[in-house]
Every structure is written in structure tokens, then in C-alpha cells.
N, C-alpha and C positions, 0 to 999 in steps of 0.2 A: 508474393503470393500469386501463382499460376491461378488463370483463369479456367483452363482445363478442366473438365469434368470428367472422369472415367462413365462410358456411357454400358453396362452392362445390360440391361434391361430399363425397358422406358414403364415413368410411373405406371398410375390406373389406368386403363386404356376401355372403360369400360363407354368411353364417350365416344368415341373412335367408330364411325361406322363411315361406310363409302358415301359419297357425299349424290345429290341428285344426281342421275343421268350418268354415273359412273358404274362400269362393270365391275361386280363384286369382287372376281378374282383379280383381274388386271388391277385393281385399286389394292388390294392385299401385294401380290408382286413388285407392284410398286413400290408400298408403305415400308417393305421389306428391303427392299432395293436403298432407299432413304436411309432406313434405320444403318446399317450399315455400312451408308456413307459418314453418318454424325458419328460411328463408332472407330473413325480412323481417325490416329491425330493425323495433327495440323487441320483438323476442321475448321473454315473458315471463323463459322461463328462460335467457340466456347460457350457463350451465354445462351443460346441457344438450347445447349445439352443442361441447362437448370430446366429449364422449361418442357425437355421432354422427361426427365426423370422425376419433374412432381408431374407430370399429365397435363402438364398446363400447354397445350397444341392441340391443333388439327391439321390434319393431310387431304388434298381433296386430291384428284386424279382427275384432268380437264383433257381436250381435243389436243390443242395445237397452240403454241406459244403465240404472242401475236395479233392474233385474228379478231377479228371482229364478234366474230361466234365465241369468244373464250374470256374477252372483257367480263361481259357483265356477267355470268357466272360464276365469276373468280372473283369481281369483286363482291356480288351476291353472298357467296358464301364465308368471305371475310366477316362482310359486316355481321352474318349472322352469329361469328363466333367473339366478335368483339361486346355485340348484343350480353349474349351470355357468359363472357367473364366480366369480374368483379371490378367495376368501375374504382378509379385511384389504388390500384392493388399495385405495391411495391414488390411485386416478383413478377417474373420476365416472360411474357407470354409469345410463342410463334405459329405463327402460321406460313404451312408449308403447301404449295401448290405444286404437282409434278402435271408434263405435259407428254403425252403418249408420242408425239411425233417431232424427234430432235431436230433442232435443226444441224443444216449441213453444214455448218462450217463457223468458229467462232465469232467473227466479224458479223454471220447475218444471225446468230444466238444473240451479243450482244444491242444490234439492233431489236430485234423481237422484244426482247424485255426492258428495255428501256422504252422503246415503243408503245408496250402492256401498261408499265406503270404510269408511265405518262398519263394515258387515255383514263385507268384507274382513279388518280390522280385527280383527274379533269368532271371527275364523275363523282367522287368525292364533295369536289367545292361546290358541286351543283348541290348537289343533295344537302349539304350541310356546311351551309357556306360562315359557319360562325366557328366553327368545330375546327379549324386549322389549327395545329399550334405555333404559336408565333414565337422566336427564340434568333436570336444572331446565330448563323450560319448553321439551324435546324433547316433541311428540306423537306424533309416527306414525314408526314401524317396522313394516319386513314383514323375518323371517327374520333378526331381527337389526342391519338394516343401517339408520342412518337415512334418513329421504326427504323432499323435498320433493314436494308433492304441489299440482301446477295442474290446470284445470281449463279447456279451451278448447271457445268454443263457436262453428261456421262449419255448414260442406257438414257433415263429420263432426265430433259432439262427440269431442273429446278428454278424455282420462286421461293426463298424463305425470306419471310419478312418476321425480325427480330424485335416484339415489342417492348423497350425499355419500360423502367418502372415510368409513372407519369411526374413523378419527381421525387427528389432528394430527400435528405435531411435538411436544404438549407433552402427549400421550397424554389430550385432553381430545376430548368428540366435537364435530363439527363445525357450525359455525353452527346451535345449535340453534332459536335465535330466529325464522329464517326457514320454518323448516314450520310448513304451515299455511296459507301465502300462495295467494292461487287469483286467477287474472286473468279477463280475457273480451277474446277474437281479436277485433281488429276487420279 
């Protein structure tokens, strides 16, 4: 059974509005720009495209990969949409960050977000230092929930972080061996 999702149109998107401090238009260009990335195969994440075809996402539009100015924002508006989905909900929620200013070259993209999530990461444990989820060879949790986290690089670099369900049928967490995975758009 292929993971693939035909992505023809993304669920409801009545949730969908530009996020603070984002330009209406450039956050639509963008969101369009995304959308059409997740509609070519070989998209990294498959399980992702469940996620955009029930509505179960957000896309924010932020400055600059990296930077100090774009942590807490990003993380900001994670948390506020982990807030508002459905706590233990066994379908697959993502949250997609695009950043207006690529970087120049994959080696300092790759830095940059690895660098982001780190500091994310590190903001996280502060904030809710009981909230990690703890799993052999699970890394990354934001608020609890685990995530796969890519990392795409085009017009706008990407941040999608892929949140698995928060556990199975056999109350074990989910694919924890795949976080961590990070691709590059071509």
C-alpha cells in the first residue's frame, strides 16, 4: 500500500489565514508556492498530503530561516496551533513554515534549520519541560506530540514539521525511527 496521496485540492481551509506580521499577499504566494510543491510526487513527506486534504495544517510566512528574529515566532505560532488541534487525535497533523529569504546555498539552508530547530527545541523544554516525549531513538517533540521534521529548499525554504498520530493501536509512539529525516526539493 503506497503512502502517496493524490493532492488535488487541500481540505477546508477556512482556518488558513496569514499568520501575525505576515504580508497578506506574499503569505498567499507563498502558501501557493507549497501547495504545489506537496502536489508533485516524490514529495518527501506523503503523510503530510493526509494532513493537508482534511485541513489538518497551518502555513505561516516568517522573515529569514535561522535568525533570532524568526525562533520565537515560529515557534509561537506552532504552539498556538498544537493549542488548537485535538489533543491524542490519531490523524496526522503539519505544520508548514515558509521563510521569504532563501538561503544561498544548501550546506548554510541545511545549517539554518537545523540551527532553528535546535533553538526551537531548546524553547520547547524550557517552556514545558515535562511535555517531551520520551521513546528510544524518538528526537523531536514540540508540546508533546512527536514530529517529523523536513527541511525543503526552492523559491521559499521550507520547515514542515509532520505530526504523527501521538500513538498506535498498541499504545507504543509512532514510527519513531523516522524523525530526524530531512530531504532537499528539487
Amino acid at each position: 500500500m503506497s503512502l502517496e496521496h493524490p493532492l488535488t485540492d487541500p481540505g477546508p481551509a477556512r482556518h488558513l489565514r496569514p499568520n501575525v506580521g505576515a504580508d497578506p499577499s506574499a503569505w498567499a504566494a507563498a502558501h501557493a508556492r507549497f501547495l504545489a510543491a506537496a502536489r508533485r510526487p516524490g514529495f518527501p513527506r506523503p503523510e503530510a498530503r493526509a494532513a493537508l486534504m482534511g485541513g489538518r495544517y497551518r502555513f505561516g510566512l516568517f522573515e529569514e530561516l535561522g535568525t533570532r528574529d524568526a525562533i520565537g515566532p515560529v515557534w509561537s505560532a506552532l504552539h498556538r496551533f498544537l493549542r488548537q488541534a485535538a489533543s491524542g487525535s490519531r490523524d496526522s497533523l503539519a505544520f508548514v513554515a515558509a521563510f521569504r529569504s532563501p538561503a544561498a546555498s544548501q550546506e548554510l539552508f541545511d545549517a539554518l534549520l537545523w540551527g532553528q530547530l535546535q533553538a526551537m527545541l531548546e524553547l520547547d523544554r524550557l517552556q514545558y519541560p515535562r511535555s517531551a516525549v520520551q521513546a528510544p531513538g524518538l528526537a523531536a517533540s514540540f508540546g508533546g506530540r512527536p514530529c517529523v521534521a523536513v527541511g525543503l529548499r526552492g523559491l521559499d525554504d521550507l520547515l514542515v514539521l509532520d505530526f504523527l498520530p501521538t500513538v498506535t493501536a498498541h499504545d507504543t509512539p509512532a514510527r519513531p525511527d523516522a524523525v530526524g529525516a530531512r530531504f532537499r526539493c528539487v
